[in-house]
C-alpha positions as CSV (number, residue, x, y, z in Angstrom):
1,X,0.0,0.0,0.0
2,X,1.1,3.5,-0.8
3,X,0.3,7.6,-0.3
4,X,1.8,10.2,-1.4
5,X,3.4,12.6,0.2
6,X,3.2,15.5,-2.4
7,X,0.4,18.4,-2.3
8,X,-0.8,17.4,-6.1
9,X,-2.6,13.7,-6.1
10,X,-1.3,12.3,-9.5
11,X,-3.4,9.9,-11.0
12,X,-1.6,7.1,-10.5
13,X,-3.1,4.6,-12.3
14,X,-3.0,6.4,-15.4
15,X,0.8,7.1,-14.5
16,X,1.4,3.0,-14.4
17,X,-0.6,2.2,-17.1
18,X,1.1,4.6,-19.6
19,X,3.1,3.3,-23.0
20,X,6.6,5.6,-20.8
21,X,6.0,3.9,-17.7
22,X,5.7,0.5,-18.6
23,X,8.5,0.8,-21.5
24,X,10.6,2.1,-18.8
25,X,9.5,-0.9,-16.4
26,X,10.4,-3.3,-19.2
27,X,14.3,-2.4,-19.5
28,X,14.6,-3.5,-16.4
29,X,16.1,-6.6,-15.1
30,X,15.1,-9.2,-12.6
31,X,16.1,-12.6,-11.8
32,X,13.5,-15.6,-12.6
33,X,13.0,-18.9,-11.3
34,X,12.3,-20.4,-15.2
35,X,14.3,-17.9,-17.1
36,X,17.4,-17.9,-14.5
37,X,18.8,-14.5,-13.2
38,X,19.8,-11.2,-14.8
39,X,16.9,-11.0,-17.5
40,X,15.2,-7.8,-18.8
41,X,11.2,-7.7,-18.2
42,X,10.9,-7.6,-22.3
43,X,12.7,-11.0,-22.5
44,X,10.9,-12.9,-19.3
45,X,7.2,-11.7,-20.6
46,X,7.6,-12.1,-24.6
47,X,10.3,-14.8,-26.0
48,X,12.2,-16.5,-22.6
49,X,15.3,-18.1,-23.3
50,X,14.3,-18.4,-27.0
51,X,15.2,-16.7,-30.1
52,X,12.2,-13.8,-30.4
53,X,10.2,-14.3,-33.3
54,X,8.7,-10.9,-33.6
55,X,10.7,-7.2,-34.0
56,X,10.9,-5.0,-30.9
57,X,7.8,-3.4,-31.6
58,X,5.7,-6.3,-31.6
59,X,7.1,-7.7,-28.8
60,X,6.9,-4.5,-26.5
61,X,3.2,-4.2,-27.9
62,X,2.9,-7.9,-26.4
63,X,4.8,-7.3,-22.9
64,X,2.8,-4.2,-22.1
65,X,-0.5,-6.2,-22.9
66,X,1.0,-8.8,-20.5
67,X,1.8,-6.0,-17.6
68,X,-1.9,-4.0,-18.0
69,X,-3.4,-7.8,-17.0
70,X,-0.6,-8.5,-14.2
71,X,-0.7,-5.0,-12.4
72,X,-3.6,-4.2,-11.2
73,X,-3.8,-0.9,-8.9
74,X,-6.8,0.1,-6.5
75,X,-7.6,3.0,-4.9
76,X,-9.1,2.8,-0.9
77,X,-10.0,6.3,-0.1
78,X,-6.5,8.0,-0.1
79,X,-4.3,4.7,-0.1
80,X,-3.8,3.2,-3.3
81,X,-3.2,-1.3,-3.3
82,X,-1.2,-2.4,-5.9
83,X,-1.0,-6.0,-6.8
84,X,1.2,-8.1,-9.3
85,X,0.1,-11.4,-10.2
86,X,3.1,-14.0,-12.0
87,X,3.7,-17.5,-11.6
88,X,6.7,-16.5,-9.7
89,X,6.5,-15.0,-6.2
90,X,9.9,-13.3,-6.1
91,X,9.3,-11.8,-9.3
92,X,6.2,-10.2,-8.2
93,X,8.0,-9.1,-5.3
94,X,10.5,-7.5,-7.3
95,X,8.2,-6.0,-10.1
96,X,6.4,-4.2,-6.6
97,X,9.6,-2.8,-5.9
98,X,10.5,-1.7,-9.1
99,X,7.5,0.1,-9.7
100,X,7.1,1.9,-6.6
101,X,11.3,2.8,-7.2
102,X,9.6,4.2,-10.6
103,X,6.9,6.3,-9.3
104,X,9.3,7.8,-6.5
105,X,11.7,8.6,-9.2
106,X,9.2,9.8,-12.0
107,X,7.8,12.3,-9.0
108,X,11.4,13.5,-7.7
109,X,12.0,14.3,-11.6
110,X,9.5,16.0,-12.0
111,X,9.3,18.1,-9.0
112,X,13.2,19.1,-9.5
113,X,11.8,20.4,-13.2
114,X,9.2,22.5,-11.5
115,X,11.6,23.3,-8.6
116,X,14.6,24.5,-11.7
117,X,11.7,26.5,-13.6
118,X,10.3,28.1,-10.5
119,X,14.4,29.2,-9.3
120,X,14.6,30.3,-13.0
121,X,12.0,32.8,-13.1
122,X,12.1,34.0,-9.9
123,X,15.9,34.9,-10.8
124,X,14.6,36.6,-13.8
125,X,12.3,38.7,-12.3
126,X,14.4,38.9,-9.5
127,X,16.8,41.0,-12.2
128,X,13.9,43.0,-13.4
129,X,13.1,43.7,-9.9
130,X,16.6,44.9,-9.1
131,X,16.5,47.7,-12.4
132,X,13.3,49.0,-11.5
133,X,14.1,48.9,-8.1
134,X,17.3,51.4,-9.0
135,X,15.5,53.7,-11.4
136,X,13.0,54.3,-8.9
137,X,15.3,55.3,-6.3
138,X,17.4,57.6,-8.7
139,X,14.3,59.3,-10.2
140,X,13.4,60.1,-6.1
141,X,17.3,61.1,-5.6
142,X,16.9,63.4,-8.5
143,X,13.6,64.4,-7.1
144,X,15.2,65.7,-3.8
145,X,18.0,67.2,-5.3
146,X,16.0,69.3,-7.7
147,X,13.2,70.5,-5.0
148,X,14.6,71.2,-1.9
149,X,12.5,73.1,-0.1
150,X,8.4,71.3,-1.0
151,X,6.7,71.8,2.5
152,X,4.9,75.0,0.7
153,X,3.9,73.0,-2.5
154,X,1.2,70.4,-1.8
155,X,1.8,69.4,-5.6
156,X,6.0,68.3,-5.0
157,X,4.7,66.5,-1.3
158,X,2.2,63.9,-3.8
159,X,4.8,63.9,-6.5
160,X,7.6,62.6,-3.7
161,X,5.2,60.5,-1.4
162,X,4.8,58.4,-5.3
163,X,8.2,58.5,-5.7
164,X,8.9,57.1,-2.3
165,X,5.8,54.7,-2.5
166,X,7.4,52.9,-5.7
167,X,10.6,52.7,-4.0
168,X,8.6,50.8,-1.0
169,X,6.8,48.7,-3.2
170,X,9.8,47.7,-5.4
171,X,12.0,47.2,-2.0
172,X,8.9,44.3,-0.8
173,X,9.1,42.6,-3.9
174,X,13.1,42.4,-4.3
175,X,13.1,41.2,-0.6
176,X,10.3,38.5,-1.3
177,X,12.1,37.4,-4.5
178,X,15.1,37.0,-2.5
179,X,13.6,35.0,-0.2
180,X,11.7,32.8,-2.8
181,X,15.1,31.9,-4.6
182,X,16.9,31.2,-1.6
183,X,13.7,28.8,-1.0
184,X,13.9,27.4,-4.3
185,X,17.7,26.5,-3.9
186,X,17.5,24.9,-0.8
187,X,14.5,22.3,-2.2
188,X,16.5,22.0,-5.5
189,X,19.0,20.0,-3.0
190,X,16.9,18.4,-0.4
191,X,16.2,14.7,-1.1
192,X,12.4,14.3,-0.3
193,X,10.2,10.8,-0.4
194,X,7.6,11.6,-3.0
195,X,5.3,8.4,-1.8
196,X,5.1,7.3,1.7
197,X,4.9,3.4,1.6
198,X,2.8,1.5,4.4
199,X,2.9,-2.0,3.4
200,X,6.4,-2.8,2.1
201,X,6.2,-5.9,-0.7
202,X,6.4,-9.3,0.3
203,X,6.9,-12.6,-1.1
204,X,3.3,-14.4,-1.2
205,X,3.1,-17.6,0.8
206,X,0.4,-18.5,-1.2
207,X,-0.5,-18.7,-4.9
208,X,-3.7,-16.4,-5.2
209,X,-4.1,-17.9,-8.6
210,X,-4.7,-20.9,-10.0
211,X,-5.7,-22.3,-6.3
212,X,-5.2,-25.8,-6.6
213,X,-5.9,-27.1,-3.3
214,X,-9.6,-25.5,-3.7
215,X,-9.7,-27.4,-7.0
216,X,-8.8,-30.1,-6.3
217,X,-11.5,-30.0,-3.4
218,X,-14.0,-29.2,-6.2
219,X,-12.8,-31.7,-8.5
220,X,-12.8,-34.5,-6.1
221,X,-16.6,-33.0,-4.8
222,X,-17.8,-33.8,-8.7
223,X,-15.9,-37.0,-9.2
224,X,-18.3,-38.3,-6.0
225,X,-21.1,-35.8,-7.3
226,X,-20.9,-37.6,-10.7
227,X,-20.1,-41.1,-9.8
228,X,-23.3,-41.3,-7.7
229,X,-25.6,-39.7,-10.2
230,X,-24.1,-42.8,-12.4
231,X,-24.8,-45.3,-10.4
232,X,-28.1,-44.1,-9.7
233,X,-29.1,-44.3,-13.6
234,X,-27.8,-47.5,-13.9
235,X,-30.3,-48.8,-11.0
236,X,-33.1,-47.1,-12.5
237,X,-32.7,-48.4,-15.5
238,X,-32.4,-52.0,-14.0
239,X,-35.4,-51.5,-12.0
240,X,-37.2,-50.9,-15.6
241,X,-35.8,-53.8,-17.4
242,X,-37.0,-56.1,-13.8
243,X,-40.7,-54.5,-14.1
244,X,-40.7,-55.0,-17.7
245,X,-39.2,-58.7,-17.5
246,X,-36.8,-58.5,-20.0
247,X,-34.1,-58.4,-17.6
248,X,-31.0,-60.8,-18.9
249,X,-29.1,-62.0,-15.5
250,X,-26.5,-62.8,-18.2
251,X,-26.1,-59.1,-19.7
């Protein structure tokens, strides 16, 4: 079982099930009872230890057909089950862990793009800011040096409160910038865990499917089941040959 631990809820099943996702998953390599160790998804899900008999396309077309019936993903409330269903149990186990490796890395990716585009912008503007900011404070420089005496001209007080009032604003947004990028640089850094996992994988002790013991049970139920309706019909049909007296003690 799995949350995550970012503000935006991706939709994670349409994450898994996408043609990147499961491409990606495929290149990867696990080790197999049947197929032996070291083999790439591709090869364990399409041609084994044989010679393929279809071109790469075909036989990616094929595994990821074979992966959207193996992983299956449900969502309780805000905790999402994800399940993987092979004849072996250690490769399910490892195709868990390879997939929840995936979506923690597919989420650290792209939060580090947003994180670089944010730090790139704000440094922009930040440069913007930092003009303004100086023209603004030389046209109130050149302001004071050109009216020095304005308590007797209401006109030259509203002209330098703008003045000053621009310089204010432009100083909040320079210091907010600042503080933004040095934000921005510190999370470009920090290693975060993009999906909090509650229930590690495990090997399964049990095969979920085929269950043989139950089918056998069942089996060995109709074998009785049938065996008795058998018998039955042949009695009945004795018991008509007896009534009708053409009953042949040497059939």
């Amino acid at each position: 079982m799995l949350t995550s631990n970012v503000s935006f809820q991706w939709p994670y099943k349409e994450l898994i099930e996408s043609r990147t996702f499961f491409e990606n998953l495929l290149k990867q390599r696990f080790d197999t009872q049947k197929f032996g160790k070291n083999k790439d998804l591709l090869q364990i899900l399409t041609y084994g230890n044989g010679a393929p008999k279809f071109g790469q396309d075909t036989l990616i077309f094929h595994a990821i057909e074979s992966l959207q019936n193996i992983i299956k993903l449900k969502k309780i409330k805000q905790i999402y089950e994800l399940n993987i269903s092979t004849s072996d149990p250690n490769l399910s186990k490892d195709m868990l862990n390879a997939i929840l490796d995936n979506i923690d890395k597919f989420l650290a990716d792209y939060n580090l793009k947003q994180i670089k585009e944010t730090r790139q912008f704000i440094e922009e503007r930040l440069i913007d800011t930092k003009v303004e900011l100086e023209t603004a404070e030389e046209a109130l420089k050149v302001f004071r040096e050109q009216n020095r005496s304005i308590f007797e001209s209401p006109q030259l007080q509203l002209e330098q409160e703008r003045l000053i009032r621009d310089v204010t604003v432009l100083i909040a947004v320079f210091t907010t910038l600042k503080q933004q990028l040095e934000t921005a640089k510190i999370n470009e850094v920090k290693e975060s865990d993009f999906i909090v996992i509650l229930d590690k994988p495990t090997k399964p002790i049990y095969a979920y499917s085929p269950q043989k013991r139950k089918m056998t049970i069942l089996a060995g139920l109709l074998g009785i089941g049938s065996g008795t309706l058998l018998a039955f019909v042949i009695e009945y049909i004795k018991s008509i040959k007896w009534s009708n007296g053409d009953f042949n003690l040497n059939s």
